[in-house]
PDB file of N, H, CA, C and O in Angstrom:
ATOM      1  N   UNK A   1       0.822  -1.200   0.000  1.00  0.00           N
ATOM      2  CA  UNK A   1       0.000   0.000   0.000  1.00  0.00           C
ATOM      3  C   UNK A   1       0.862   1.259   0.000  1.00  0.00           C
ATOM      4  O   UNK A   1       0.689   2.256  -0.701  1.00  0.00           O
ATOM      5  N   UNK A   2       1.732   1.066   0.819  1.00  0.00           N
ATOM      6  H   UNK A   2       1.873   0.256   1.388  1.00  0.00           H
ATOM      7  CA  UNK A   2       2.924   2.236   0.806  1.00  0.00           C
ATOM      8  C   UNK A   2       3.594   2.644  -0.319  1.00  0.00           C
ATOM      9  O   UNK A   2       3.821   3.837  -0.520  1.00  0.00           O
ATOM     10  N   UNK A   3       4.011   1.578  -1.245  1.00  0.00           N
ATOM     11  H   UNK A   3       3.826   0.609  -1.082  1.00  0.00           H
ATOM     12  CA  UNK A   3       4.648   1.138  -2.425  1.00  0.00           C
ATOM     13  C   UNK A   3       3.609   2.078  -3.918  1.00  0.00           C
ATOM     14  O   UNK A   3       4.037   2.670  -4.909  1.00  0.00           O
ATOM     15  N   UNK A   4       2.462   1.878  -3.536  1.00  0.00           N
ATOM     16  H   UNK A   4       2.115   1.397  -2.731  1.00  0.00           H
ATOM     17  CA  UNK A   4       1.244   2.607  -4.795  1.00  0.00           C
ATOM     18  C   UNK A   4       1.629   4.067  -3.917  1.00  0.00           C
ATOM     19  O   UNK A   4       2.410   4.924  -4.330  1.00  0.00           O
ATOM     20  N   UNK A   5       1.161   4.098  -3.103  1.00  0.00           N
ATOM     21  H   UNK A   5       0.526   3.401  -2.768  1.00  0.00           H
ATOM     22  CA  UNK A   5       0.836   5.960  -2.403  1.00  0.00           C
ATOM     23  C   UNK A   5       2.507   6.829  -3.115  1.00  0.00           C
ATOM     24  O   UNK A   5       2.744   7.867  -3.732  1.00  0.00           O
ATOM     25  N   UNK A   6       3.220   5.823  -2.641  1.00  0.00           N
ATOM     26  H   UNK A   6       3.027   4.980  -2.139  1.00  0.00           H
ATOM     27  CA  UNK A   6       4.929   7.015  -2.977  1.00  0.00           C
ATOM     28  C   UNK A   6       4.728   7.253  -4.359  1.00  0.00           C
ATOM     29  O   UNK A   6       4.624   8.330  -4.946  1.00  0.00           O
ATOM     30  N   UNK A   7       4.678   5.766  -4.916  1.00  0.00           N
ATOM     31  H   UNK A   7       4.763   4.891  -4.439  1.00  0.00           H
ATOM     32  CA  UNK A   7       4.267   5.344  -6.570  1.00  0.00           C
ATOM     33  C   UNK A   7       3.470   7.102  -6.862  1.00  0.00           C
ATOM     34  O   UNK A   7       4.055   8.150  -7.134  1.00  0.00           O
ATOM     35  N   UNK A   8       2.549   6.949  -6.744  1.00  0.00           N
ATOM     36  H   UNK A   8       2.073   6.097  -6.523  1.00  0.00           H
ATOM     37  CA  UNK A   8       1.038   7.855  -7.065  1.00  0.00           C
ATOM     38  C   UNK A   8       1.841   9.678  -6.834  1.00  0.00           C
ATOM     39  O   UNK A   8       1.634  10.578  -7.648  1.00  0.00           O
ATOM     40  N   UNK A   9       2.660   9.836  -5.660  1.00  0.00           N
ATOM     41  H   UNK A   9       2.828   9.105  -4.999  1.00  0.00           H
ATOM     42  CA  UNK A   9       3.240  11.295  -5.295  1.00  0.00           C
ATOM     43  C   UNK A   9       4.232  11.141  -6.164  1.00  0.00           C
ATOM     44  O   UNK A   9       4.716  12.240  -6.437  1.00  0.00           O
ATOM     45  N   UNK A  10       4.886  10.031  -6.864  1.00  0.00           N
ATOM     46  H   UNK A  10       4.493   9.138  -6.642  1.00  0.00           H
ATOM     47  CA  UNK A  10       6.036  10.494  -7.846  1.00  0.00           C
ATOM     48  C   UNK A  10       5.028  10.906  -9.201  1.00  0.00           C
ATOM     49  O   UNK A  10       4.412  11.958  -9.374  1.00  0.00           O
ATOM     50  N   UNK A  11       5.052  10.451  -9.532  1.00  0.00           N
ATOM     51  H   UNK A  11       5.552   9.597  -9.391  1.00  0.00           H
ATOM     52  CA  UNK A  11       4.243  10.598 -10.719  1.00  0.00           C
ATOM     53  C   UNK A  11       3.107  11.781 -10.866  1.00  0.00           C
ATOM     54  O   UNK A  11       2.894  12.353 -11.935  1.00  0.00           O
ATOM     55  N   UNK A  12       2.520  12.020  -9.835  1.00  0.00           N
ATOM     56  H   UNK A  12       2.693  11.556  -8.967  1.00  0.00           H
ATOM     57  CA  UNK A  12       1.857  13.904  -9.639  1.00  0.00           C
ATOM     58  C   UNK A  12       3.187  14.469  -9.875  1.00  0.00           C
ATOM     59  O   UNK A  12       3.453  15.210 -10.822  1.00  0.00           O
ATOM     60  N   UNK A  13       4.035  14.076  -8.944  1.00  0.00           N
ATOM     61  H   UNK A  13       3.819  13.474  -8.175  1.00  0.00           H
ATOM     62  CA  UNK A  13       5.314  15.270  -8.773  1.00  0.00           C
ATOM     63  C   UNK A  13       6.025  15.479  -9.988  1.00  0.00           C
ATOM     64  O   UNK A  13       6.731  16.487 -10.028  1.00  0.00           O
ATOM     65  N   UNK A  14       5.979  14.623 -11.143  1.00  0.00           N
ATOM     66  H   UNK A  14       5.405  13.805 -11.111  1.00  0.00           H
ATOM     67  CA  UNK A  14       6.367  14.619 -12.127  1.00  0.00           C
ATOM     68  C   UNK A  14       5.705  15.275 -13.629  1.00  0.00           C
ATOM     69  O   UNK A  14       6.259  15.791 -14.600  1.00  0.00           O
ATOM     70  N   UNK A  15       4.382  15.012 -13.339  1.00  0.00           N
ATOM     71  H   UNK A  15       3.932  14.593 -12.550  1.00  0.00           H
ATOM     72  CA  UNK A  15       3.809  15.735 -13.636  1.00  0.00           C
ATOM     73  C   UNK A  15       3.800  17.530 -13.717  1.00  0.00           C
ATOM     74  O   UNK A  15       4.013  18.377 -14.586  1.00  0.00           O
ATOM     75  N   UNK A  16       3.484  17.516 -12.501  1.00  0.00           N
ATOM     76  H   UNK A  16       3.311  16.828 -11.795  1.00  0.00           H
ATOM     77  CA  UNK A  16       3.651  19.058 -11.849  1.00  0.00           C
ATOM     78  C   UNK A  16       5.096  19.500 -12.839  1.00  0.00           C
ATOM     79  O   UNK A  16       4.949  20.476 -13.574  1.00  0.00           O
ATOM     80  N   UNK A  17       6.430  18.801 -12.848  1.00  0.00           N
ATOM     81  H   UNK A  17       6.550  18.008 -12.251  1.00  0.00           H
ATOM     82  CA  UNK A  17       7.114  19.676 -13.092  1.00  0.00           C
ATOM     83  C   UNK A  17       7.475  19.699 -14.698  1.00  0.00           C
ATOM     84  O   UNK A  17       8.362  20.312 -15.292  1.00  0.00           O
ATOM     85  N   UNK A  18       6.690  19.008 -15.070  1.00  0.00           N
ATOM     86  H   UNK A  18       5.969  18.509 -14.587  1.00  0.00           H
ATOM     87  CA  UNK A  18       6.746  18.739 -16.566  1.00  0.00           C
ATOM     88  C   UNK A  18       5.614  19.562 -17.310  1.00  0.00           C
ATOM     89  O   UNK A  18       5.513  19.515 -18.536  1.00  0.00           O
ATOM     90  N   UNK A  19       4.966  20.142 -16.700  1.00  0.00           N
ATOM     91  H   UNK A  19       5.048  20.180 -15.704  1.00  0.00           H
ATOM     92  CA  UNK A  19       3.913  21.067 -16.862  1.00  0.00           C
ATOM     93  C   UNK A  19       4.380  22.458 -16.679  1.00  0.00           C
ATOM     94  O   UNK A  19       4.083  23.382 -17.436  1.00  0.00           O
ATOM     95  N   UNK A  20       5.286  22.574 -15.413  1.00  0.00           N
ATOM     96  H   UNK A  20       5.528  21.824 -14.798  1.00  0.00           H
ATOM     97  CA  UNK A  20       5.831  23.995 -15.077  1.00  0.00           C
ATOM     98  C   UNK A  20       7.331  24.420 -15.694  1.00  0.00           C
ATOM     99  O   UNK A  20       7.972  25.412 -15.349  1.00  0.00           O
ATOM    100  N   UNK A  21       7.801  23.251 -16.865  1.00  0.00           N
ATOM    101  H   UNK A  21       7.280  22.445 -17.146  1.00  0.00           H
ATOM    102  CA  UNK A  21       9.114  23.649 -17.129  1.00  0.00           C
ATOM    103  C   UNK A  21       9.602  24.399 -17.854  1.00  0.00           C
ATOM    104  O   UNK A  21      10.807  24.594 -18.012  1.00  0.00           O
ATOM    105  N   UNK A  22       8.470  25.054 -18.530  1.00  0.00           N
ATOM    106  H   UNK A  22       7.491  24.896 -18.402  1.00  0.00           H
ATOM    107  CA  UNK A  22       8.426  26.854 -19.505  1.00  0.00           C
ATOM    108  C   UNK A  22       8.543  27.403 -18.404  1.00  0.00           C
ATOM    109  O   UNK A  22       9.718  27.712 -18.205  1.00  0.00           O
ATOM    110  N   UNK A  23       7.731  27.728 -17.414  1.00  0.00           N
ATOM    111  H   UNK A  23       6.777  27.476 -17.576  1.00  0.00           H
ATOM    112  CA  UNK A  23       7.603  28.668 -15.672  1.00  0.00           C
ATOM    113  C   UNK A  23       8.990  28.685 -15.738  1.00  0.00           C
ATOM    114  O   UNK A  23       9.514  29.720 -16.149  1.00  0.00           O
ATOM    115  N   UNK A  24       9.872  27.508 -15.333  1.00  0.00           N
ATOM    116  H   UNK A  24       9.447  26.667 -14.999  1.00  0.00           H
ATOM    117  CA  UNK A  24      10.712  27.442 -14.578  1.00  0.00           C
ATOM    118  C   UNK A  24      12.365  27.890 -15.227  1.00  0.00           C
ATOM    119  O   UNK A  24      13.338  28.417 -14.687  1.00  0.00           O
ATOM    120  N   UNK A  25      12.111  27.397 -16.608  1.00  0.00           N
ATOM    121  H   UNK A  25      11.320  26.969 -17.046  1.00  0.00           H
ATOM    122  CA  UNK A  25      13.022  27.349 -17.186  1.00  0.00           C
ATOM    123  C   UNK A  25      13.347  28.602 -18.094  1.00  0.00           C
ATOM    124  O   UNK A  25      14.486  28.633 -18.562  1.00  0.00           O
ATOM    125  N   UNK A  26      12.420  29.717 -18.425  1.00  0.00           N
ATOM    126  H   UNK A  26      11.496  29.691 -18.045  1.00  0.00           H
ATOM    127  CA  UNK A  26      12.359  31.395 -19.007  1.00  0.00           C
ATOM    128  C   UNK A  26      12.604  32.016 -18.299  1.00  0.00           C
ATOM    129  O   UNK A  26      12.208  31.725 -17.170  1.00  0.00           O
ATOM    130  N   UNK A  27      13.100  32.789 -18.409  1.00  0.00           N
ATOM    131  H   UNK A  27      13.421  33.025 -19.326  1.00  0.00           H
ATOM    132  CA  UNK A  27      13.644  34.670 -17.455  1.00  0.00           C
ATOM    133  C   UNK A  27      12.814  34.979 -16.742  1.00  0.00           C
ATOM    134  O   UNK A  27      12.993  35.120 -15.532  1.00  0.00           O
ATOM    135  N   UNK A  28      11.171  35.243 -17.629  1.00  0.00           N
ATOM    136  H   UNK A  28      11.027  35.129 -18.612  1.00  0.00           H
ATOM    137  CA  UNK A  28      10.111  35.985 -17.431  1.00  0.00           C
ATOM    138  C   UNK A  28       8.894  34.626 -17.733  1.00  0.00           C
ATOM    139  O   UNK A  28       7.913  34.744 -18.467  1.00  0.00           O
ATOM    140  N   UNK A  29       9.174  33.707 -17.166  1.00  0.00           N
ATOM    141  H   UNK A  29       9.971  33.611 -16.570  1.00  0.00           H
ATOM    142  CA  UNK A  29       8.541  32.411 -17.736  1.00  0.00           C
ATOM    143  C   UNK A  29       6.834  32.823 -17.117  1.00  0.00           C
ATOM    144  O   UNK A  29       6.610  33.593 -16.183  1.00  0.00           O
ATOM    145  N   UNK A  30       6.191  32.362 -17.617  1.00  0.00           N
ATOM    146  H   UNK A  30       6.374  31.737 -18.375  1.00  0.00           H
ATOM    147  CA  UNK A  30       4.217  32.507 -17.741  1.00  0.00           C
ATOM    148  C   UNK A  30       3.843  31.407 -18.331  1.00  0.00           C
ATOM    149  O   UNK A  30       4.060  30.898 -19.431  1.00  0.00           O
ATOM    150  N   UNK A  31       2.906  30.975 -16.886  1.00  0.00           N
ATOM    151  H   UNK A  31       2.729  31.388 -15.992  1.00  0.00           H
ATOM    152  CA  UNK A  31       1.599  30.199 -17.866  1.00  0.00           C
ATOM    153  C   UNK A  31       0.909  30.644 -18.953  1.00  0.00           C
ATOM    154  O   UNK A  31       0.392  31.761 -18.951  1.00  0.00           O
ATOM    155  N   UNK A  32       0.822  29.703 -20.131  1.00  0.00           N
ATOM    156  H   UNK A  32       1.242  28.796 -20.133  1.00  0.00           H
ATOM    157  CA  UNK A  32       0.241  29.807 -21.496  1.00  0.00           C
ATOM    158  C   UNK A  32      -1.440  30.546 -21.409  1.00  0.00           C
ATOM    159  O   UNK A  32      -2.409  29.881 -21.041  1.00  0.00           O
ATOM    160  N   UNK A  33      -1.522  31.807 -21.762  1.00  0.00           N
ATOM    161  H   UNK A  33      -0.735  32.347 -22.061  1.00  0.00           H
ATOM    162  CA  UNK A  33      -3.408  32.297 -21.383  1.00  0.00           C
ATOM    163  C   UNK A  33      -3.939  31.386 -22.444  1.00  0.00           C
ATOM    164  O   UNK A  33      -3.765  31.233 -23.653  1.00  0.00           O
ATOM    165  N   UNK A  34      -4.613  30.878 -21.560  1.00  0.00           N
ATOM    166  H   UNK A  34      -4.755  31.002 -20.578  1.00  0.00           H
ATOM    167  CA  UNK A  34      -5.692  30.008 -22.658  1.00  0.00           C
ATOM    168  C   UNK A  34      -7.026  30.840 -22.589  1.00  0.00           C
ATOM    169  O   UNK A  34      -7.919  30.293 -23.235  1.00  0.00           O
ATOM    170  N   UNK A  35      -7.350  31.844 -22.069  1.00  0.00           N
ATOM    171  H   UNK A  35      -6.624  32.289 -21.543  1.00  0.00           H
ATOM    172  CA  UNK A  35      -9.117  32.135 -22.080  1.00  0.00           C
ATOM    173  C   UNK A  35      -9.258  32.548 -23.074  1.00  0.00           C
ATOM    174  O   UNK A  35      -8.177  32.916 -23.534  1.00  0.00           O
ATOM    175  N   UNK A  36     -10.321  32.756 -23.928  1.00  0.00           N
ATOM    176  H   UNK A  36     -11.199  32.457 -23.554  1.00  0.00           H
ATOM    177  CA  UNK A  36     -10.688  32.959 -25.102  1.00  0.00           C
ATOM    178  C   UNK A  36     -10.557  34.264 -25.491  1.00  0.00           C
ATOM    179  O   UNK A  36     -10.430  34.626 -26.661  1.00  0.00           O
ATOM    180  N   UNK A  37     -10.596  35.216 -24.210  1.00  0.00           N
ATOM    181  H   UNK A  37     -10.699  34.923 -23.260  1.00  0.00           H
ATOM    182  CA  UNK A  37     -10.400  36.744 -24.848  1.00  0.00           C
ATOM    183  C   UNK A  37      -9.356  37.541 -24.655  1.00  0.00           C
ATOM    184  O   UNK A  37      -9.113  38.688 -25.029  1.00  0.00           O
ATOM    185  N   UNK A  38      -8.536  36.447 -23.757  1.00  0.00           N
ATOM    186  H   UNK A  38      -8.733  35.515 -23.454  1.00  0.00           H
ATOM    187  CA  UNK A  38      -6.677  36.944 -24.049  1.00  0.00           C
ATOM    188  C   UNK A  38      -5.734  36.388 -25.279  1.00  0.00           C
ATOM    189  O   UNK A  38      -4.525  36.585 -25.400  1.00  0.00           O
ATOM    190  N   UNK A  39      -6.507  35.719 -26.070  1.00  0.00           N
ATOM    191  H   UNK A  39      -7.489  35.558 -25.971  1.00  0.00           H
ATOM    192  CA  UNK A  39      -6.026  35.351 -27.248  1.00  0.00           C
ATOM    193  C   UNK A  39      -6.034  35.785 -28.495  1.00  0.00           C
ATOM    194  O   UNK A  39      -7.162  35.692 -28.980  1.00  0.00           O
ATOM    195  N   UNK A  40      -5.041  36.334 -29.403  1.00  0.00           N
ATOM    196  H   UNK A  40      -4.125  36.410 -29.009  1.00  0.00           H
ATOM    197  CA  UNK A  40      -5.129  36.894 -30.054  1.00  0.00           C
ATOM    198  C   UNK A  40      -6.232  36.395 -31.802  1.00  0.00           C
ATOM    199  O   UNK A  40      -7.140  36.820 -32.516  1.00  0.00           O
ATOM    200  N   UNK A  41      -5.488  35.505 -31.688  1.00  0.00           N
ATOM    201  H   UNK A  41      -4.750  35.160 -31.108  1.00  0.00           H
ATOM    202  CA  UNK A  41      -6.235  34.558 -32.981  1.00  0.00           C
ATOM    203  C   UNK A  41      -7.675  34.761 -32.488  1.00  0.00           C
ATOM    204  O   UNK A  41      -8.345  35.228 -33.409  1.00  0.00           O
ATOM    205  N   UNK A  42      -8.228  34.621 -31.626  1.00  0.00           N
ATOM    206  H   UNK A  42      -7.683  34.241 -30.878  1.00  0.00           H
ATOM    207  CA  UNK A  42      -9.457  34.422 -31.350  1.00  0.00           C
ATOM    208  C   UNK A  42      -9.957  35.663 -31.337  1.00  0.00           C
ATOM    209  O   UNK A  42     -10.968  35.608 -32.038  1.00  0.00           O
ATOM    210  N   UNK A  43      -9.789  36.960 -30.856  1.00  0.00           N
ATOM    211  H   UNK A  43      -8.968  37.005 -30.287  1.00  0.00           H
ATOM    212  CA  UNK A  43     -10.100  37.996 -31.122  1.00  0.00           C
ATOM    213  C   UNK A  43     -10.112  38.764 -32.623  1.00  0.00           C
ATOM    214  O   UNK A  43     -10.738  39.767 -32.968  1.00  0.00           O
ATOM    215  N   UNK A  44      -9.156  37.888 -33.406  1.00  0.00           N
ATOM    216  H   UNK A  44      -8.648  37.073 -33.127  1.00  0.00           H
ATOM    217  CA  UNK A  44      -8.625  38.111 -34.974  1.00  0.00           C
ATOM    218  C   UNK A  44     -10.274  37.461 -35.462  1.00  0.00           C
ATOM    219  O   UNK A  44     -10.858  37.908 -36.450  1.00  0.00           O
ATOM    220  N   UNK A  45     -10.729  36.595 -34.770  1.00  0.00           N
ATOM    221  H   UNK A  45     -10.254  36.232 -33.968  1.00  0.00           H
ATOM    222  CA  UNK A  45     -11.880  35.983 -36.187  1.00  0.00           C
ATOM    223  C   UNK A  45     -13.093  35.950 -35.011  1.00  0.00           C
ATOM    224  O   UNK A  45     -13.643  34.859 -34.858  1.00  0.00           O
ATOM    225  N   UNK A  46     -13.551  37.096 -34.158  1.00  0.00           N
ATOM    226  H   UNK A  46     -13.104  37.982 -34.282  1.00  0.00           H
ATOM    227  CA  UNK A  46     -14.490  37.886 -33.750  1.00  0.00           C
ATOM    228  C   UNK A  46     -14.916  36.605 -32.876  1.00  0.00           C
ATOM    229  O   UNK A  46     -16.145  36.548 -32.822  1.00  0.00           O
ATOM    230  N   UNK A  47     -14.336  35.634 -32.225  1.00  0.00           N
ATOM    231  H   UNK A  47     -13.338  35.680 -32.269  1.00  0.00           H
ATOM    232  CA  UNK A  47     -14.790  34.531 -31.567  1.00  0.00           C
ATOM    233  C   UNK A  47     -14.633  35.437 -30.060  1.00  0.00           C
ATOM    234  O   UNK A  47     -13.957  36.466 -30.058  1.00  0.00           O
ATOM    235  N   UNK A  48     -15.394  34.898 -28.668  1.00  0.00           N
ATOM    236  H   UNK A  48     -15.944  34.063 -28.670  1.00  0.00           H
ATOM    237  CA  UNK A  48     -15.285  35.720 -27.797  1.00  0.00           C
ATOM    238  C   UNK A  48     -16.004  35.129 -26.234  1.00  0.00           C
ATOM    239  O   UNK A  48     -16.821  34.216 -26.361  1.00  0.00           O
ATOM    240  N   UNK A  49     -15.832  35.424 -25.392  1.00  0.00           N
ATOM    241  H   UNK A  49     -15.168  36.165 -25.289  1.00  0.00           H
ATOM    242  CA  UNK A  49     -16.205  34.694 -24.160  1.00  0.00           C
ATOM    243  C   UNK A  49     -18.161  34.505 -23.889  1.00  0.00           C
ATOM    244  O   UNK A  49     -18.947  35.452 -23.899  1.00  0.00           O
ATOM    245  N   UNK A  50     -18.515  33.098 -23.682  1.00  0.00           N
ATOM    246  H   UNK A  50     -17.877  32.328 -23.674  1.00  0.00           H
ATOM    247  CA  UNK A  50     -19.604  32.699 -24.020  1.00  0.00           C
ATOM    248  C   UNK A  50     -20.128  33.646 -22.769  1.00  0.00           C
ATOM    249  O   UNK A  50     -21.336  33.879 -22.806  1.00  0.00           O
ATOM    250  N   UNK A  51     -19.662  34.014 -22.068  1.00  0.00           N
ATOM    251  H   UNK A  51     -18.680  33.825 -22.038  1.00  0.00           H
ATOM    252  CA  UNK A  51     -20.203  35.212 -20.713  1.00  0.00           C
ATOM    253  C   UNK A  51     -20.190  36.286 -21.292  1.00  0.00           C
ATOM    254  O   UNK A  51     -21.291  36.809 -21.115  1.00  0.00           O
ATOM    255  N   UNK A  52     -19.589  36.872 -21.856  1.00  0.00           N
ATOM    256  H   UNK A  52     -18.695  36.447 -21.999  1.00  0.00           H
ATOM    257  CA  UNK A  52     -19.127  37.948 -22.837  1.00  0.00           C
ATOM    258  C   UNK A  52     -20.360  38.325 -23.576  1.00  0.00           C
ATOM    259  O   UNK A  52     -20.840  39.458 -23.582  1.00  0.00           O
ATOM    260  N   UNK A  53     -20.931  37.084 -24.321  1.00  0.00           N
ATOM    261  H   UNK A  53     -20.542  36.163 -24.315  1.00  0.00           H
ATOM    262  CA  UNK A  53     -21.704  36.842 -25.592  1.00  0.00           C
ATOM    263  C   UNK A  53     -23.524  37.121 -24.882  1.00  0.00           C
ATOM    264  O   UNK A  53     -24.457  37.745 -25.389  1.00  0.00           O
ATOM    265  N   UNK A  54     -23.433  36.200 -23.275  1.00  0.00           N
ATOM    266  H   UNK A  54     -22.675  35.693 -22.863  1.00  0.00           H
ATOM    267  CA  UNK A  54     -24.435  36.264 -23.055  1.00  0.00           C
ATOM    268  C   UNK A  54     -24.927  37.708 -22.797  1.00  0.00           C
ATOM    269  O   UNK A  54     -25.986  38.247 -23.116  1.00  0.00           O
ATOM    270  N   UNK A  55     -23.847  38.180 -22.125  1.00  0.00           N
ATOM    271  H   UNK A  55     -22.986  37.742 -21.865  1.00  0.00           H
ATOM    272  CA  UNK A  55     -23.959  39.501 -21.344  1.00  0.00           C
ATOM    273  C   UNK A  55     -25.002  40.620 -22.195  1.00  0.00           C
ATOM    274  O   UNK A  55     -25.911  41.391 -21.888  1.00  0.00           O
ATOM    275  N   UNK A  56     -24.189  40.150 -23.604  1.00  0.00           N
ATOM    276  H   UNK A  56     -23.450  39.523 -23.853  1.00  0.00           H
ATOM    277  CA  UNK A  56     -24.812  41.247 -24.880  1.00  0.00           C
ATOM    278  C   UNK A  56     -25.987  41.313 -25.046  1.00  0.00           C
ATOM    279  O   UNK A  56     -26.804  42.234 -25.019  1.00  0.00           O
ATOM    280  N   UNK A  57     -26.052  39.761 -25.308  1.00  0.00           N
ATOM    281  H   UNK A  57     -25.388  39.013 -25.330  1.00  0.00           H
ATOM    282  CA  UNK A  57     -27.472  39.029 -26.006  1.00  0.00           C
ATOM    283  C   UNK A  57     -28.550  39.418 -24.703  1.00  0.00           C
ATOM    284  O   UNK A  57     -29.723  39.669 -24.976  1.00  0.00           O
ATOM    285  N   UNK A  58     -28.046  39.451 -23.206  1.00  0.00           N
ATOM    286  H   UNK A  58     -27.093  39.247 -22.984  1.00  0.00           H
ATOM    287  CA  UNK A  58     -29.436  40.466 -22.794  1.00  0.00           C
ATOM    288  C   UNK A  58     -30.079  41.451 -22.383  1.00  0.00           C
ATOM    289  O   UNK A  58     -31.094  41.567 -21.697  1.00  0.00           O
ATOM    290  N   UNK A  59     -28.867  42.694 -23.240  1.00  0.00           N
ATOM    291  H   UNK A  59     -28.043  42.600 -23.798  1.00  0.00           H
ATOM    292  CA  UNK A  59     -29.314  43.917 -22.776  1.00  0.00           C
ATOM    293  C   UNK A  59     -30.027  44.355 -23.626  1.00  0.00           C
ATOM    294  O   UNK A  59     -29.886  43.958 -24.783  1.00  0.00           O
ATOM    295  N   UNK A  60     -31.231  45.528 -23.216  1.00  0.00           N
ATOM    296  H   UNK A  60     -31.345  45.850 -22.277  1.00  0.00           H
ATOM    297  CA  UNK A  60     -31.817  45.810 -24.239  1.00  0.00           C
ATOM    298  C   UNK A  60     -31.769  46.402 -25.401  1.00  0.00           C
ATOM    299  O   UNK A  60     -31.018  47.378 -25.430  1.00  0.00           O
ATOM    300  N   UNK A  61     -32.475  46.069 -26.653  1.00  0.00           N
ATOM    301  H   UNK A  61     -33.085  45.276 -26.630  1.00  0.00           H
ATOM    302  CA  UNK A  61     -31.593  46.934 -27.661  1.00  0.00           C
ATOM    303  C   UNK A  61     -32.356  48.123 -27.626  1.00  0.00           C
ATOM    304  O   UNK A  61     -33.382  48.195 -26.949  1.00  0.00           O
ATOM    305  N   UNK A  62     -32.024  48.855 -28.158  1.00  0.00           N
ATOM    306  H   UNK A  62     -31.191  48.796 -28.708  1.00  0.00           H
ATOM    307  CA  UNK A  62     -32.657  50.616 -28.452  1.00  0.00           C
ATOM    308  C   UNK A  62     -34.094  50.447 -29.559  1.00  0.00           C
ATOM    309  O   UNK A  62     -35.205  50.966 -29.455  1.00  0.00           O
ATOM    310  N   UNK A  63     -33.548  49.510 -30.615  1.00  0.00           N
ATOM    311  H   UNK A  63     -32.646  49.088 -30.700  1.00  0.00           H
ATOM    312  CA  UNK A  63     -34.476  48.713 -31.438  1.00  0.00           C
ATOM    313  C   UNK A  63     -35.395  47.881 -31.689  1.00  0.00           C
ATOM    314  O   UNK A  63     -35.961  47.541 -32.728  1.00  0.00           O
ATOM    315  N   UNK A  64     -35.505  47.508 -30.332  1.00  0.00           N
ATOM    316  H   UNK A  64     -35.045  47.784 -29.488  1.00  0.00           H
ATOM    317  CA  UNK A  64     -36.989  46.742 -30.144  1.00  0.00           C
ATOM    318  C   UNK A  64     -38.101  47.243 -30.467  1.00  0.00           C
ATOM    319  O   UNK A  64     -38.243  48.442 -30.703  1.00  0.00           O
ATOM    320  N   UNK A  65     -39.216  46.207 -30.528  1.00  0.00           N
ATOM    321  H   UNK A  65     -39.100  45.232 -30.337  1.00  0.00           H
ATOM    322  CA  UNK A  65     -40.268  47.096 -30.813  1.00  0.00           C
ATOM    323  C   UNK A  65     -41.264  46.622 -30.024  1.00  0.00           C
ATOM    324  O   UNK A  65     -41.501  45.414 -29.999  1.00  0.00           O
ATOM    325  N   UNK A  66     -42.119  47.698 -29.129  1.00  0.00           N
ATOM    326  H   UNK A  66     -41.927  48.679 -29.150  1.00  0.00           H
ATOM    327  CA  UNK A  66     -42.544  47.621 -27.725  1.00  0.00           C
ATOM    328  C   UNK A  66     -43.372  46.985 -27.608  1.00  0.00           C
ATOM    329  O   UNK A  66     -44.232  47.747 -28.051  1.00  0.00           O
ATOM    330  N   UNK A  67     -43.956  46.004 -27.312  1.00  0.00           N
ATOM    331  H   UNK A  67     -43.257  45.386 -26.952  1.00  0.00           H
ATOM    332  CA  UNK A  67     -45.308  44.903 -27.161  1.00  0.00           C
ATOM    333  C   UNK A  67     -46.132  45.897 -26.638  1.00  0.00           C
ATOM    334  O   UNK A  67     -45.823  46.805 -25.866  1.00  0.00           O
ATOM    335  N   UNK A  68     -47.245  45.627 -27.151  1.00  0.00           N
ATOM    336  H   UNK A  68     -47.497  44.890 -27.778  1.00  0.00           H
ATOM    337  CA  UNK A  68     -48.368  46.564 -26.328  1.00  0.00           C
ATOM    338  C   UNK A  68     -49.398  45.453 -26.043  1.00  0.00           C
ATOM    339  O   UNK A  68     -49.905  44.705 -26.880  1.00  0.00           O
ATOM    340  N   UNK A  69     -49.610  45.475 -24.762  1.00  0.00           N
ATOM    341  H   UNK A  69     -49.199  46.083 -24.082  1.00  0.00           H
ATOM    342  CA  UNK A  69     -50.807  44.408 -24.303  1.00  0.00           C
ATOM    343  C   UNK A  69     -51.772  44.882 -24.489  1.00  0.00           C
ATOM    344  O   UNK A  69     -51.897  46.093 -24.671  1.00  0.00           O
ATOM    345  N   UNK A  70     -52.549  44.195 -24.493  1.00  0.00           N
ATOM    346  H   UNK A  70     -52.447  43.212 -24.345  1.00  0.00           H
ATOM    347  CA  UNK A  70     -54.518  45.048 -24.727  1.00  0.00           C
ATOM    348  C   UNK A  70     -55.594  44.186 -23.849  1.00  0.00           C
ATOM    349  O   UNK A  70     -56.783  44.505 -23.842  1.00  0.00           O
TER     350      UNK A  70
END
């Protein structure tokens, strides 16, 4: 049981640093921005954060046209 658990912390730990070895290994090393609206390509072809998108989609427009109940 001891033998899997060390097993299991090497292999996270290896992980971990095989993931952080741009971080570790650049001057000015940074995690890669993955969100959709710190990316440039993605801002290049009008793609954009689905919170972003909703936000729009429910404010009102100026252009509506007013229901009138009766």
């Amino acid at each position: 049981m001891v033998k899997i658990a060390l097993f299991c912390v090497v292999i996270v730990g290896v992980a971990v640093l095989l993931l952080s070895v741009r971080v570790l290994l650049k001057r000015n090393g940074r995690f890669v921005k993955t969100h959709v609206s710190q990316s440039k390509a993605m801002r290049e072809r009008g793609v954009t954060c689905v919170q972003s998108q909703d936000f729009a989609m429910r404010q009102e427009s100026p252009y509506a046209v007013k229901e009138v109940e009766s």
